[in-house]
NUPA-66230 format. One record per residue: x, z, y of N, C-alpha, C, O in turn. Coordinates in steps of 0.05 Angstrom, whole numbers, plus 5000, padded with zeros to 4 digits. Atoms other than C-alpha are relative to their C-alpha. Layout:
// residues N
XZYXZYXZYXZY...
END
This chain:
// residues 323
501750004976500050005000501850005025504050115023499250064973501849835074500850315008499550505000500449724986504950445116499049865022499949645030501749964976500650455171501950165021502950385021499250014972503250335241498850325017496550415018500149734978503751015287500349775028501749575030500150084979501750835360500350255016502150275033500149694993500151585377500250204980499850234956500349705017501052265367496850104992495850224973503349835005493652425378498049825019498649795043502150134977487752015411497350205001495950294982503249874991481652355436498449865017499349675030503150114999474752185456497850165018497450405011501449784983470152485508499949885029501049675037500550164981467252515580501150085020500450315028498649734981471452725634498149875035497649645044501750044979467652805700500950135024502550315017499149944974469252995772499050255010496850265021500749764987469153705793500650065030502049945047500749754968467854195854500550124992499350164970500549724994469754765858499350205018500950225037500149824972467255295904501750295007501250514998498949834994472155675936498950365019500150545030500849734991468156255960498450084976498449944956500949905023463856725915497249995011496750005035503150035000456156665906498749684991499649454986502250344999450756125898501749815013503049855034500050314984452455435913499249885024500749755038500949974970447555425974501950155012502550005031498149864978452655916010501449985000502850165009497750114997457655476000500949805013499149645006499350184990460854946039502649814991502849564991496850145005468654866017500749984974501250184961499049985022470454575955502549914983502349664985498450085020475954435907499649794988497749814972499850315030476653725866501950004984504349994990497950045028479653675800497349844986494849834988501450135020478153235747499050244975500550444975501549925019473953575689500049904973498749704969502550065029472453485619501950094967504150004961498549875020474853815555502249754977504349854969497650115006478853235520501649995013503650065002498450064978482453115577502250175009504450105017498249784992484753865592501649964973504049924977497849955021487953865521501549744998503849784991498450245000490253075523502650125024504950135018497249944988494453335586502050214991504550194994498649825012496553925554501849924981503850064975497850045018499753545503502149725004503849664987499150064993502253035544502550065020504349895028498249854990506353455580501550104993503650155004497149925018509653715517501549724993503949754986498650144997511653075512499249754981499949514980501050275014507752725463497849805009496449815029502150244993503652035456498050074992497450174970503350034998496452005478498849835007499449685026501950204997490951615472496650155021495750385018502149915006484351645507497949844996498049645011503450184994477151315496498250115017497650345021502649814980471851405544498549685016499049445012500750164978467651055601499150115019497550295017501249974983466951085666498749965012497649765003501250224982463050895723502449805026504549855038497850184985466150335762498850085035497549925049499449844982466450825824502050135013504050154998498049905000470751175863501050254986503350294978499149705024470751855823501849914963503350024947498349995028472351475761502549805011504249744994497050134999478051075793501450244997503150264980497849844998480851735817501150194960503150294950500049895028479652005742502849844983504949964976498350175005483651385715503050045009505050044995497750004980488851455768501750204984503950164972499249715014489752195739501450114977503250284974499749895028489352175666502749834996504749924985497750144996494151565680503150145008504950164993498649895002498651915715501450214987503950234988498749825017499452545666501849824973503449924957498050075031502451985612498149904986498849824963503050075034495151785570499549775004498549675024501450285006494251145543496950055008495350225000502250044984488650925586497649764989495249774991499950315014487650205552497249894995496449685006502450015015480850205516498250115015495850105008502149844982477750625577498349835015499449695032501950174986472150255604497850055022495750185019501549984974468950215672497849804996497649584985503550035011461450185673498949825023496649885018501050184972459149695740497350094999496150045020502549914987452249995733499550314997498450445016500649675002451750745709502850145010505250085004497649944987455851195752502650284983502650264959497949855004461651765736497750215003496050225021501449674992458552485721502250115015504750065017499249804990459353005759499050325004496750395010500949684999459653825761501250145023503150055035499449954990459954325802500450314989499050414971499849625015462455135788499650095025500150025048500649894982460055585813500850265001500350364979498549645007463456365822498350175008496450145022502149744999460757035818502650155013503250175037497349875005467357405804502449914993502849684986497350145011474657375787500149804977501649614980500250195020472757025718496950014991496050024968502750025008465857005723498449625008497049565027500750264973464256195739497449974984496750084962502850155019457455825720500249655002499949555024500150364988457754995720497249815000495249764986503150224997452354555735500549775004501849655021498250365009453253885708497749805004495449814996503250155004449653245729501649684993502849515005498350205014451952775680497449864988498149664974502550235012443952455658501349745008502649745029499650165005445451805647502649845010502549605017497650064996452651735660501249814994499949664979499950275012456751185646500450154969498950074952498749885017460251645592497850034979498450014955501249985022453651745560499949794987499249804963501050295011453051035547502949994975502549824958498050015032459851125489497849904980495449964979501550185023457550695433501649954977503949924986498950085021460350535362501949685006503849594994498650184993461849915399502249965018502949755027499449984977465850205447503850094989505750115004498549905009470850425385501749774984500949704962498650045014476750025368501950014974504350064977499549915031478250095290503950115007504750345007497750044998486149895305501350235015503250365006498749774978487450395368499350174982501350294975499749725011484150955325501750074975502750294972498249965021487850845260502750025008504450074991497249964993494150875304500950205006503250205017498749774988494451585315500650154975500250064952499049835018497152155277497550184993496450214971502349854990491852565298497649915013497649735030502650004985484552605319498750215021499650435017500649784993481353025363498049955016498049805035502950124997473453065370497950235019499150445014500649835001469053525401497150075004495749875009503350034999461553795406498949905020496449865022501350054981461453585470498949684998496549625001501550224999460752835463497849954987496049885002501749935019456052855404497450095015495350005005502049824989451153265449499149815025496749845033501550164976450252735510499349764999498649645019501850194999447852165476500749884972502949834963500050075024444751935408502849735000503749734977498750184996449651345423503250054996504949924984497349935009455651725427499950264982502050384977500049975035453952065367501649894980503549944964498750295018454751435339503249954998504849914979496950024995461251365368502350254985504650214975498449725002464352025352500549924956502449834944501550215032461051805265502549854994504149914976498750265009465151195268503350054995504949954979497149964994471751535295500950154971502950104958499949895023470552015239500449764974502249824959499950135023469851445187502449845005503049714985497850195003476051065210502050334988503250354966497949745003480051765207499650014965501850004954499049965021478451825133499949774992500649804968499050255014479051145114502349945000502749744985497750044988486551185143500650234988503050264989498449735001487251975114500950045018503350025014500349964985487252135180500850324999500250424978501349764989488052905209498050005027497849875047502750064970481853055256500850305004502250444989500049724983481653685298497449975006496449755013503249974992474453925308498350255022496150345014501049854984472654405369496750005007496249825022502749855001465754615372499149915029497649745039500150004967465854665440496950045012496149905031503449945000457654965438499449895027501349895043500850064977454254705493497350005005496149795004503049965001447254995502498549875022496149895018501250024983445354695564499749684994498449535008500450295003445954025533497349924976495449764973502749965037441954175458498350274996498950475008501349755016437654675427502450194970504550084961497549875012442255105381499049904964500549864945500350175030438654825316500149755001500949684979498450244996440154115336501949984994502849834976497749915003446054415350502049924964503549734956500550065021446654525281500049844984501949844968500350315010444253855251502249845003503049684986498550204997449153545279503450045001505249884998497549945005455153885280501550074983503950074985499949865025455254175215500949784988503349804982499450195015455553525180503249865019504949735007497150184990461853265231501950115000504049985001498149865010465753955219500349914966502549894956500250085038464453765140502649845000504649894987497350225006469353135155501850125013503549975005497849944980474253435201502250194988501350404980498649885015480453705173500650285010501050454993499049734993482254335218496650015020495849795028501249974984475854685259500750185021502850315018497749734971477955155322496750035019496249955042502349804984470755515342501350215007503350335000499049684980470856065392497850154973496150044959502349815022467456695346497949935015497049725006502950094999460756665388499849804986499049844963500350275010460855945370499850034974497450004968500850025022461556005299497750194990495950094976502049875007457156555288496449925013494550015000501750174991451556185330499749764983497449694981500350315015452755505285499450134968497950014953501449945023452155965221498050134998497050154975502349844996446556395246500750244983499650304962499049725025450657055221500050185032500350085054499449764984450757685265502850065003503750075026497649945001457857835239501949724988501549524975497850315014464357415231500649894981500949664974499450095032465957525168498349824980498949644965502350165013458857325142500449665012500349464998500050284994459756735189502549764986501949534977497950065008466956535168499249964962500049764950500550075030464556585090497649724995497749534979501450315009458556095099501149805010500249604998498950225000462755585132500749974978499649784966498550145017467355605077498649994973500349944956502350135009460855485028498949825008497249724992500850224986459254955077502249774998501749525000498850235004465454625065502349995015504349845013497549994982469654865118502450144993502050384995497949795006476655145097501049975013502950034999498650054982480155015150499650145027499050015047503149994968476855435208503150205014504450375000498649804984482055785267497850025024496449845033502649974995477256145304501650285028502350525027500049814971478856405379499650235008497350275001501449705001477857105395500450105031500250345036499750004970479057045475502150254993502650314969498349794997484057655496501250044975503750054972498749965037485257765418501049874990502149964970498350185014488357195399498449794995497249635010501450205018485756805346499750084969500850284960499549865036484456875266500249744990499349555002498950205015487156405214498250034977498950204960501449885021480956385164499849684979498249504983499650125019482955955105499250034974500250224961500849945028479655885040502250054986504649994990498549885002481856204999503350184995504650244975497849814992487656615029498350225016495950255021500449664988487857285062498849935039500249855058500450084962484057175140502050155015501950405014498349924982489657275187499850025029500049825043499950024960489057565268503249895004505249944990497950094986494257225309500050075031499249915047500649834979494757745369501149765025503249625023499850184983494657315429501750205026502750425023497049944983499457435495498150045025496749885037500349854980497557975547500949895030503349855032498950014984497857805617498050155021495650155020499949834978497658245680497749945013495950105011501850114982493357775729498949744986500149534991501850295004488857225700498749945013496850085021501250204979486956735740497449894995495649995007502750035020481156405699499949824976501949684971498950055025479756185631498849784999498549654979500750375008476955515650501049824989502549695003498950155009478555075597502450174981504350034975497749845018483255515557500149994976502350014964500350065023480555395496501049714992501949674970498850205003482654685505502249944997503049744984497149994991489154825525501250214969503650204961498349935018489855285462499649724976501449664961500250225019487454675419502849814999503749714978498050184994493254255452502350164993504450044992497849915010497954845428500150034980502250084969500349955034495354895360501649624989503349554973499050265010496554135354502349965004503249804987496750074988503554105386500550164972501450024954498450025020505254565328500249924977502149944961500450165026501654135275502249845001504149834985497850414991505753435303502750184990504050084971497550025008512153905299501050194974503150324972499349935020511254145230499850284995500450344972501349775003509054845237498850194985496550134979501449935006507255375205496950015008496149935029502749974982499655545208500350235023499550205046499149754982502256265240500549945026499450045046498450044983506255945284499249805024499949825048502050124989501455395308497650185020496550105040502049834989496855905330501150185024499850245043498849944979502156225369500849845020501849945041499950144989502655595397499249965033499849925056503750014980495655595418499650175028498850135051500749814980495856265443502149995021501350085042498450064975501456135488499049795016498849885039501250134987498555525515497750095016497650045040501849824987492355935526500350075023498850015042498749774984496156385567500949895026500350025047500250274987497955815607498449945020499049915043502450054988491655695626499250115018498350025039500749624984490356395652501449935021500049825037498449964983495656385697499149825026500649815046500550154972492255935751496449885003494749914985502750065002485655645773500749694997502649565006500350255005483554985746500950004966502350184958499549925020483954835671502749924991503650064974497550155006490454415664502550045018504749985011498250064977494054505728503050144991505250034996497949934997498854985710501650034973503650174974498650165022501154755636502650005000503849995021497050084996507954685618501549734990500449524983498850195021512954265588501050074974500650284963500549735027515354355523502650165010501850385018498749854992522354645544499750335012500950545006500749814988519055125587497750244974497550484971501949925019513755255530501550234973500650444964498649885006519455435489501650235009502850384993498049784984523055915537497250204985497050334965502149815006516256235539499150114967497350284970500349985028515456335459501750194995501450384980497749845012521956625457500850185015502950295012500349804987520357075509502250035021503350245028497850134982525256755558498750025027497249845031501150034979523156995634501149785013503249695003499050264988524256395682502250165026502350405033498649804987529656525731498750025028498249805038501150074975526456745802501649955019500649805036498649934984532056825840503050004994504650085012
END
């Protein structure tokens, strides 16, 4: 049999959309000044792992507007094969806005109805570009904004195991988009194919309808899932592997957190950096949780990321020099 051409380390799939932020605290009405960053959960972990240094892919569509030029411009600039990204001339670029309470209290309000992004289609998925990665990486969110890119998300899945593919599968719950038994329906069967899953605990215990983790963590892996690393915010993470022993992986204390927007993405992009460089699972997760940590350290979900050099100082518990 043919070895199969590497293009990327990892391509991902998803909708990235143009944020606000409001720099003062309260409602949105009593706000005036805001923040712009690009948005959208492939995206924070595509840069995250373009910054350690590996090749990325992304798929998507925009609207052929100015928000998705500047989007383009963006993802472009961090390093991400752009190639296959398609600008929409009639449906425009979503957009959200956050909104703050408190230091890490935000809320977002997304107005992404009929976006171009919802329009992703099975037709929108090049067989060739996706069999060229090492890696996959999928998440609940596209799946949830349109029977269409459903479809799309399906197909990526069916090239990935037609190729023996690895997929990465984030959950990424999103109640404001589904009902949580929808929910359900549809995600359950696309964790089934996905080789590693990385739910936050609510999340999994919400998708198995368990009170406790353990119960939840056992019917996945009756559902099919052995593969599950499962977020525990401030705590780390846990390594729950059929059967082996479930392992916590104490995550990395810091002083002042900034906010955890997107953090979970950013640990996804550290779990995968240590898949690509051969990793233990332990050690992958410490990856994660340093990346995490990452995150914390500033507002916005990507901004303040490292490289891998720097990623490594930090692992090995290397302060930077100030002075």
């Amino acid at each position: 049999m043919a070895t199969r051409k590497t293009e990327f380390d990892i391509i991902s799939m998803g909708e990235t959309m143009m944020a606000f932020e409001a720099l003062d605290y309260g409602p949105l009405r009593e706000n005036w000044i805001f923040r712009k960053w690009i948005g959208g959960a492939e995206n924070n972990f595509l840069i995250g792992l373009s910054r350690l240094g590996f090749r990325c892919g992304w798929i998507s569509r925009l609207g052929d507007d100015e928000f998705g030029k500047e989007i383009l411009r963006t993802v472009r600039g961090e390093g991400i094969d752009v190639s296959t990204v398609v600008f929409d001339d009639y449906f425009p670029t979503g957009v959200f806005f956050v909104e703050r309470h408190s230091e890490d209290d935000f809320r977002c309000h997304y107005y992404r109805s009929n976006s171009a992004a919802t329009h992703l289609s099975a037709a929108d998925i090049d067989s060739d570009y996706v069999s060229g990665a090492k890696i996959l990486f999928l998440t609940g969110i596209t799946p949830a904004i349109s029977d269409s890119a459903l479809e799309a998300v399906e197909k990526v899945l069916n090239i990935a195991a037609e190729n023996n593919q690895v997929t990465i599968f984030d959950p990424n719950l999103r109640l404001k988009l589904w009902t949580i038994d929808r929910a359900r329906n549809v995600l359950i069967p696309l964790m089934q194919k996905s080789t590693w899953v990385l739910p936050g605990e609510t999340e999994l215990r919400q998708l198995m309808d368990c009170d406790d983790l353990a119960a939840a963590i056992d019917k996945a892996h009756k559902l099919g899932l052995p593969n599950l690393i499962i977020k525990t915010g401030s705590q780390g993470a846990v390594a729950a592997i059929e059967n082996e022993p479930t392992t916590p992986i104490a995550g990395v204390a810091l002083k002042n957190p900034i906010s955890s927007m997107g953090a979970g993405d950013c640990f996804a992009a550290g779990f995968v950096a240590g898949l690509l460089k051969n990793q233990s699972t332990a050690e992958c997760i410490r990856w994660a949780n340093a990346m995490a940590a990452f995150s914390l350290r500033g507002w916005g979900p990507y901004q303040t990321l490292p490289d891998y050099d720097e990623l490594q100082r930090f692992l090995r518990g290397q302060a930077p020099i100030s002075r």
